[in-house]
BASE-846132 format. One line per 5 residues: their letters; for each residue x negated, y negated, z negated of N, C-alpha, C. Coordinates in steps of 0.001 Angstrom, whole numbers. Atoms other than C-alpha are relative to their C-alpha. Example, Ala and Ser with C-alpha at 12.3 -4.5 7.8 and 13.67 -1.06 7.14 Angstrom:
% residues 2
as> -890,1190,0,-12300,4500,-7800,-900,-1200,0  820,1190,60,-13670,1060,-7140,770,-1090,-730
//
This chain:
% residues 172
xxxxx> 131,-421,-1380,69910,-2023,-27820,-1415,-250,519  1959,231,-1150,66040,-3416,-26941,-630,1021,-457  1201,-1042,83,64609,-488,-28645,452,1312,427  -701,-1111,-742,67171,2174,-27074,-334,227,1528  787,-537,-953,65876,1850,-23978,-1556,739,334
xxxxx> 1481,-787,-223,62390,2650,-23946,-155,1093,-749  -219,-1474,1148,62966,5540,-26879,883,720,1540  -864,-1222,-994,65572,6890,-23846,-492,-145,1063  577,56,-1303,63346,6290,-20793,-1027,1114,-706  1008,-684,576,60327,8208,-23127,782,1274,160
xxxxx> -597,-1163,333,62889,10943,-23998,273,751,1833  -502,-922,-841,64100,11205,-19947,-1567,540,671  887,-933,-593,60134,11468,-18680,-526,1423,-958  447,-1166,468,59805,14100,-21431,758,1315,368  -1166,-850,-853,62965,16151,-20347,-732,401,1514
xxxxx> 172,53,-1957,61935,15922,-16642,-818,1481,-180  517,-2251,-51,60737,20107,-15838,-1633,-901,117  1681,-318,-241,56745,20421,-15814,-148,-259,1594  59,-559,-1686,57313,21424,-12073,-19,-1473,890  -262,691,-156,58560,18367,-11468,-900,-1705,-264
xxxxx> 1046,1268,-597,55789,16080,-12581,-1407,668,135  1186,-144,-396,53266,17961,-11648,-909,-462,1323  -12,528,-1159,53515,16438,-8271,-1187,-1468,-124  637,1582,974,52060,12815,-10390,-1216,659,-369  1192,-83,1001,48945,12543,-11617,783,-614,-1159
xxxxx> -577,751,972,48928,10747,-15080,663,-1439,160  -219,1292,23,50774,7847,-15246,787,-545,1300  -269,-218,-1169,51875,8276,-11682,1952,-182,-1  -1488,-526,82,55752,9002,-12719,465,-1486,-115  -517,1010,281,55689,6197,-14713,163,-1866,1049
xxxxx> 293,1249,-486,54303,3664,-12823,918,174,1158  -653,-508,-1030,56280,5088,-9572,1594,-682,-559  -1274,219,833,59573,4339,-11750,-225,-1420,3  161,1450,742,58739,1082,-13032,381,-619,1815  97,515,-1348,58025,135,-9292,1592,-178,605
xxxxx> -1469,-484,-289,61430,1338,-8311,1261,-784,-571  -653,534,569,63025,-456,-10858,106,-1559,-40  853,1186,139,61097,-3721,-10395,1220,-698,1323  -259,-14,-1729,62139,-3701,-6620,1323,105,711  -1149,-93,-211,65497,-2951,-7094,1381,-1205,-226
xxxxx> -1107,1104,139,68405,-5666,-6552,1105,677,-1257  -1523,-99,917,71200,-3877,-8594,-691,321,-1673  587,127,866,68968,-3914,-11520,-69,-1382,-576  -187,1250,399,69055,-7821,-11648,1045,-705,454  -1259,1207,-1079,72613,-8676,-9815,898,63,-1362
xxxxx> -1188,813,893,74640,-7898,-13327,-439,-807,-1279  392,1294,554,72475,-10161,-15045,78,-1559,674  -336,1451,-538,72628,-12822,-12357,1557,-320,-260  -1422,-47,-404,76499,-12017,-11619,622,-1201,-1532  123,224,1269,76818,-12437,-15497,-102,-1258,-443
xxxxx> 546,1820,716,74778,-15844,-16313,768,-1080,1218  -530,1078,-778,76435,-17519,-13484,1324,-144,-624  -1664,313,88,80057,-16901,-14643,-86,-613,-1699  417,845,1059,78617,-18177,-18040,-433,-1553,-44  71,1178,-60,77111,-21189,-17012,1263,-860,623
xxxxx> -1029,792,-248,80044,-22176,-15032,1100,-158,-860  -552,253,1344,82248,-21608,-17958,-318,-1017,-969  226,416,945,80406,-23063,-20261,-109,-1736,714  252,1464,-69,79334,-26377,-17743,1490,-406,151  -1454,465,-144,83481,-26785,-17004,154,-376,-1554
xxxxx> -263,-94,1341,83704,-26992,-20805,-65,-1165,-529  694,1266,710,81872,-30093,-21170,957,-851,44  -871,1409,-300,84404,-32648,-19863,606,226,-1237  -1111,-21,927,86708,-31337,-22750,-711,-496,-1486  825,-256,680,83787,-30867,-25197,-108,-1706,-539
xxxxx> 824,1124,-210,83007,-34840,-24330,1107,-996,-398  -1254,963,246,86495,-36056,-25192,627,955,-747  -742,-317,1429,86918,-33948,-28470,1108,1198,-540  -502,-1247,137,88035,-30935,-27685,-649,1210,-598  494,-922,629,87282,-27691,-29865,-77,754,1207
xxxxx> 74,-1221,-906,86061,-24444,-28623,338,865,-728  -894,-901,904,87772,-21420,-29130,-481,1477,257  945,-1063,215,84812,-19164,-28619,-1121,-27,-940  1006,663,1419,82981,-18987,-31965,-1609,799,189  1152,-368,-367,80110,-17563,-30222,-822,-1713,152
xxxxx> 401,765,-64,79530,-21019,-29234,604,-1750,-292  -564,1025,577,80774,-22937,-31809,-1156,-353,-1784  472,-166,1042,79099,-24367,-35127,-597,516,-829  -506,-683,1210,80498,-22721,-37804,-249,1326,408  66,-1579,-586,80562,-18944,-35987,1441,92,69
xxxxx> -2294,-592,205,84803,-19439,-36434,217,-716,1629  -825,164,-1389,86931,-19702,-32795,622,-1802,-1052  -868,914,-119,88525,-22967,-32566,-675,-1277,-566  526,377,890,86065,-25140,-34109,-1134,-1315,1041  1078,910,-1375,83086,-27906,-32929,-1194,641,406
xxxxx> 705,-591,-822,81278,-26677,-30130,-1877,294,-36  1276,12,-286,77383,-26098,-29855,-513,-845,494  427,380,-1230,75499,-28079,-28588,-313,145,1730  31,-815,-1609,74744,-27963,-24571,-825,796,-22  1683,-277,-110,71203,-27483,-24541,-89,1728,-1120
xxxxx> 7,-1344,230,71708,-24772,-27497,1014,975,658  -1052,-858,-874,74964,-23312,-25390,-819,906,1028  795,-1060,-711,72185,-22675,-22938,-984,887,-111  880,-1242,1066,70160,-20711,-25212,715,852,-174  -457,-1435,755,72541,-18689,-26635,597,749,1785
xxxxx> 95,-467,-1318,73518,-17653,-22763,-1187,573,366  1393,-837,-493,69905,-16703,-21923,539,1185,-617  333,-1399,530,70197,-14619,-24665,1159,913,-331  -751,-1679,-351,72979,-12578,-23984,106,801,1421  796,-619,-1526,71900,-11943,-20399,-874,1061,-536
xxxxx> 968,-1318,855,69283,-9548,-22769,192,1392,568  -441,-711,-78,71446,-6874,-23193,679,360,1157  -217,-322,-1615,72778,-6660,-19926,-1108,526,1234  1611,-466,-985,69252,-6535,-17966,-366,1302,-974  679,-817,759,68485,-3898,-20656,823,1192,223
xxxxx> -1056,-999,-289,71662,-1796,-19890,-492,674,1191  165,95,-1399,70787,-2234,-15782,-1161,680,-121  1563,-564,-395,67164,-1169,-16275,-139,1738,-735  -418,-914,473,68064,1688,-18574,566,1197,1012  -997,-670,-897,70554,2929,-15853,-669,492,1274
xxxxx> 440,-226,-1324,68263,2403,-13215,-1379,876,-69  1290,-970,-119,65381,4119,-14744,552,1910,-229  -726,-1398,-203,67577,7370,-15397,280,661,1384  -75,-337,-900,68539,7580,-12140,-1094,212,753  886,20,-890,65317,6688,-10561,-424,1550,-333
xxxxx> 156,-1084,285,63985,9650,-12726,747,1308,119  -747,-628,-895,66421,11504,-11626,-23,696,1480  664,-172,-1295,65754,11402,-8372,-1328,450,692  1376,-508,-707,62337,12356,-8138,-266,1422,-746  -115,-908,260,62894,15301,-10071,1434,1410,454
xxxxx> -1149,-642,-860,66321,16413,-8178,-1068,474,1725  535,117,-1481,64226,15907,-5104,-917,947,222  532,-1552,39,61379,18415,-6333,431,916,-298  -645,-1318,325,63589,20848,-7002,1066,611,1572  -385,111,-1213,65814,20273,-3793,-458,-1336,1120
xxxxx> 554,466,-1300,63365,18819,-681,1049,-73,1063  -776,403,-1544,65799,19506,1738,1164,-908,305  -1124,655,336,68313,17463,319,-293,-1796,-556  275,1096,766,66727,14307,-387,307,-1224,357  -1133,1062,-1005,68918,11765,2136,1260,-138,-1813
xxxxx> -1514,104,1002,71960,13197,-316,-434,-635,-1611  668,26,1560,70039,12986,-3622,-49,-1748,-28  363,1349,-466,69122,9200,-2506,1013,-749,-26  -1090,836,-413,72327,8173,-1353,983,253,-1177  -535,418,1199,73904,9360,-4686,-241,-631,-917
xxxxx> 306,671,863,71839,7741,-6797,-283,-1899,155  -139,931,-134,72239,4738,-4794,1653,-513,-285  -1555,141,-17,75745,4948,-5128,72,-485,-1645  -126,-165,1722,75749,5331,-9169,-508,-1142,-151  437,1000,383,73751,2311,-8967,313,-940,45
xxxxx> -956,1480,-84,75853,-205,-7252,1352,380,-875  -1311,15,1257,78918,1483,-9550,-878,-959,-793  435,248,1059,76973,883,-12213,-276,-1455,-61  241,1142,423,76048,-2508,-11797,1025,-795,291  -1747,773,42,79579,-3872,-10269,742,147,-1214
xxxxx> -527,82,1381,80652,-2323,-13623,-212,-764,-640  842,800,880,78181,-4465,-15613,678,-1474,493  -415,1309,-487,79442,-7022,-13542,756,-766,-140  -1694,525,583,82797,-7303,-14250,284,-353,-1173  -148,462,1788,82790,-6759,-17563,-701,-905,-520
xxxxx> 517,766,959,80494,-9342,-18525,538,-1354,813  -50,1804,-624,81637,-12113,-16111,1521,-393,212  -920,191,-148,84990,-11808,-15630,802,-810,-542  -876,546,602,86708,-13378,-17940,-720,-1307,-227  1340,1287,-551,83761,-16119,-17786,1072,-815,1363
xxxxx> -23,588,-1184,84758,-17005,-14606,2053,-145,671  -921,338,9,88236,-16774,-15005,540,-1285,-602  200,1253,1109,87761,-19633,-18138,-35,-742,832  846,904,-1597,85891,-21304,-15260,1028,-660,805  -1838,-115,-772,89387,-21278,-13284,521,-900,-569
xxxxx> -722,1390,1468,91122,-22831,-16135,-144,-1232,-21  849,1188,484,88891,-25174,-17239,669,-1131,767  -504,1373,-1326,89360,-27118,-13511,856,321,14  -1803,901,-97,92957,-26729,-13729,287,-650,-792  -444,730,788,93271,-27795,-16903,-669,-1696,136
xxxxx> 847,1356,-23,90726,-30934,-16472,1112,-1101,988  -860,851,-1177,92884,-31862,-13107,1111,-598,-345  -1018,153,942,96021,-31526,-15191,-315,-1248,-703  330,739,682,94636,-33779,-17768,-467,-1171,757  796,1217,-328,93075,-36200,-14985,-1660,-236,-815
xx> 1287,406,659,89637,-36000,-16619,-700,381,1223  958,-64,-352,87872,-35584,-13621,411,-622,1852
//
């Protein structure tokens, strides 16, 4: 996925009509985009959304972790097998950075299609460029509440757990 984006951002300013960047000088499209993308919240909310329902997962984890309990996500276990001894913390919070990656890479992907999108919908239809705007703002908060869910949800449901089960147990 890190080299699918920029191969499909290259491919959408090559697509984009003539007509359409002739408006740009060189470099103008791009940099205009980038800006857009930089500047934009729903470009970095399902990476935040994301690493939060991870860290809280993963810091609820510890009490169990600390009194000898396996983990039964072999992402962040050892061996690479479910059910097994846990990661360390410190690397737990490594391997979290780095699946936040692919997520910011999805979001920026999404958001540079659209942006490009938009400035080529817009030279083609001027009079319409409220609607053009407000759909591609729309597609954007889908798009990133999507990202959102799916990567944190069940994170943050664990999360849930965790403190019932801890309370249950009296460990905390």
């Amino acid at each position: 996925m890190r080299l699918a984006w920029p191969v499909c951002c290259a491919i959408l300013l090559t697509l984009t009509p003539g007509g359409a960047l002739a408006q740009y000088g060189p470099g103008a499209l791009l940099k205009d985009t980038a800006k857009d993308i930089v500047l934009d919240p729903t470009t970095y909310a399902p990476t935040g959304v994301s690493y939060t329902a991870h860290r809280l997962d993963w810091e609820s984890s510890q009490i169990f972790f600390q009194r000898g309990h396996l983990e039964d996500n072999a992402d962040f276990t050892i061996s690479g097998l479910s059910h097994d001894t846990p990661i360390s913390h410190t690397a737990g919070n490594g391997k979290i950075l780095r699946l936040m990656l692919p997520i910011l890479e999805m979001s920026v992907l999404n958001n540079t299609a659209v942006s490009v999108s938009e400035r080529t919908l817009t030279h083609f239809y001027p009079n319409h460029r409220k609607l053009i705007s407000v759909i591609g703002w729309a597609e954007k908060i889908a798009m990133a509440g999507y990202l959102s869910y799916k990567y944190s949800y069940s994170n943050f449901h664990q999360w849930q757990l965790n403190k019932q089960y801890a309370t249950e147990l009296g460990y905390q």
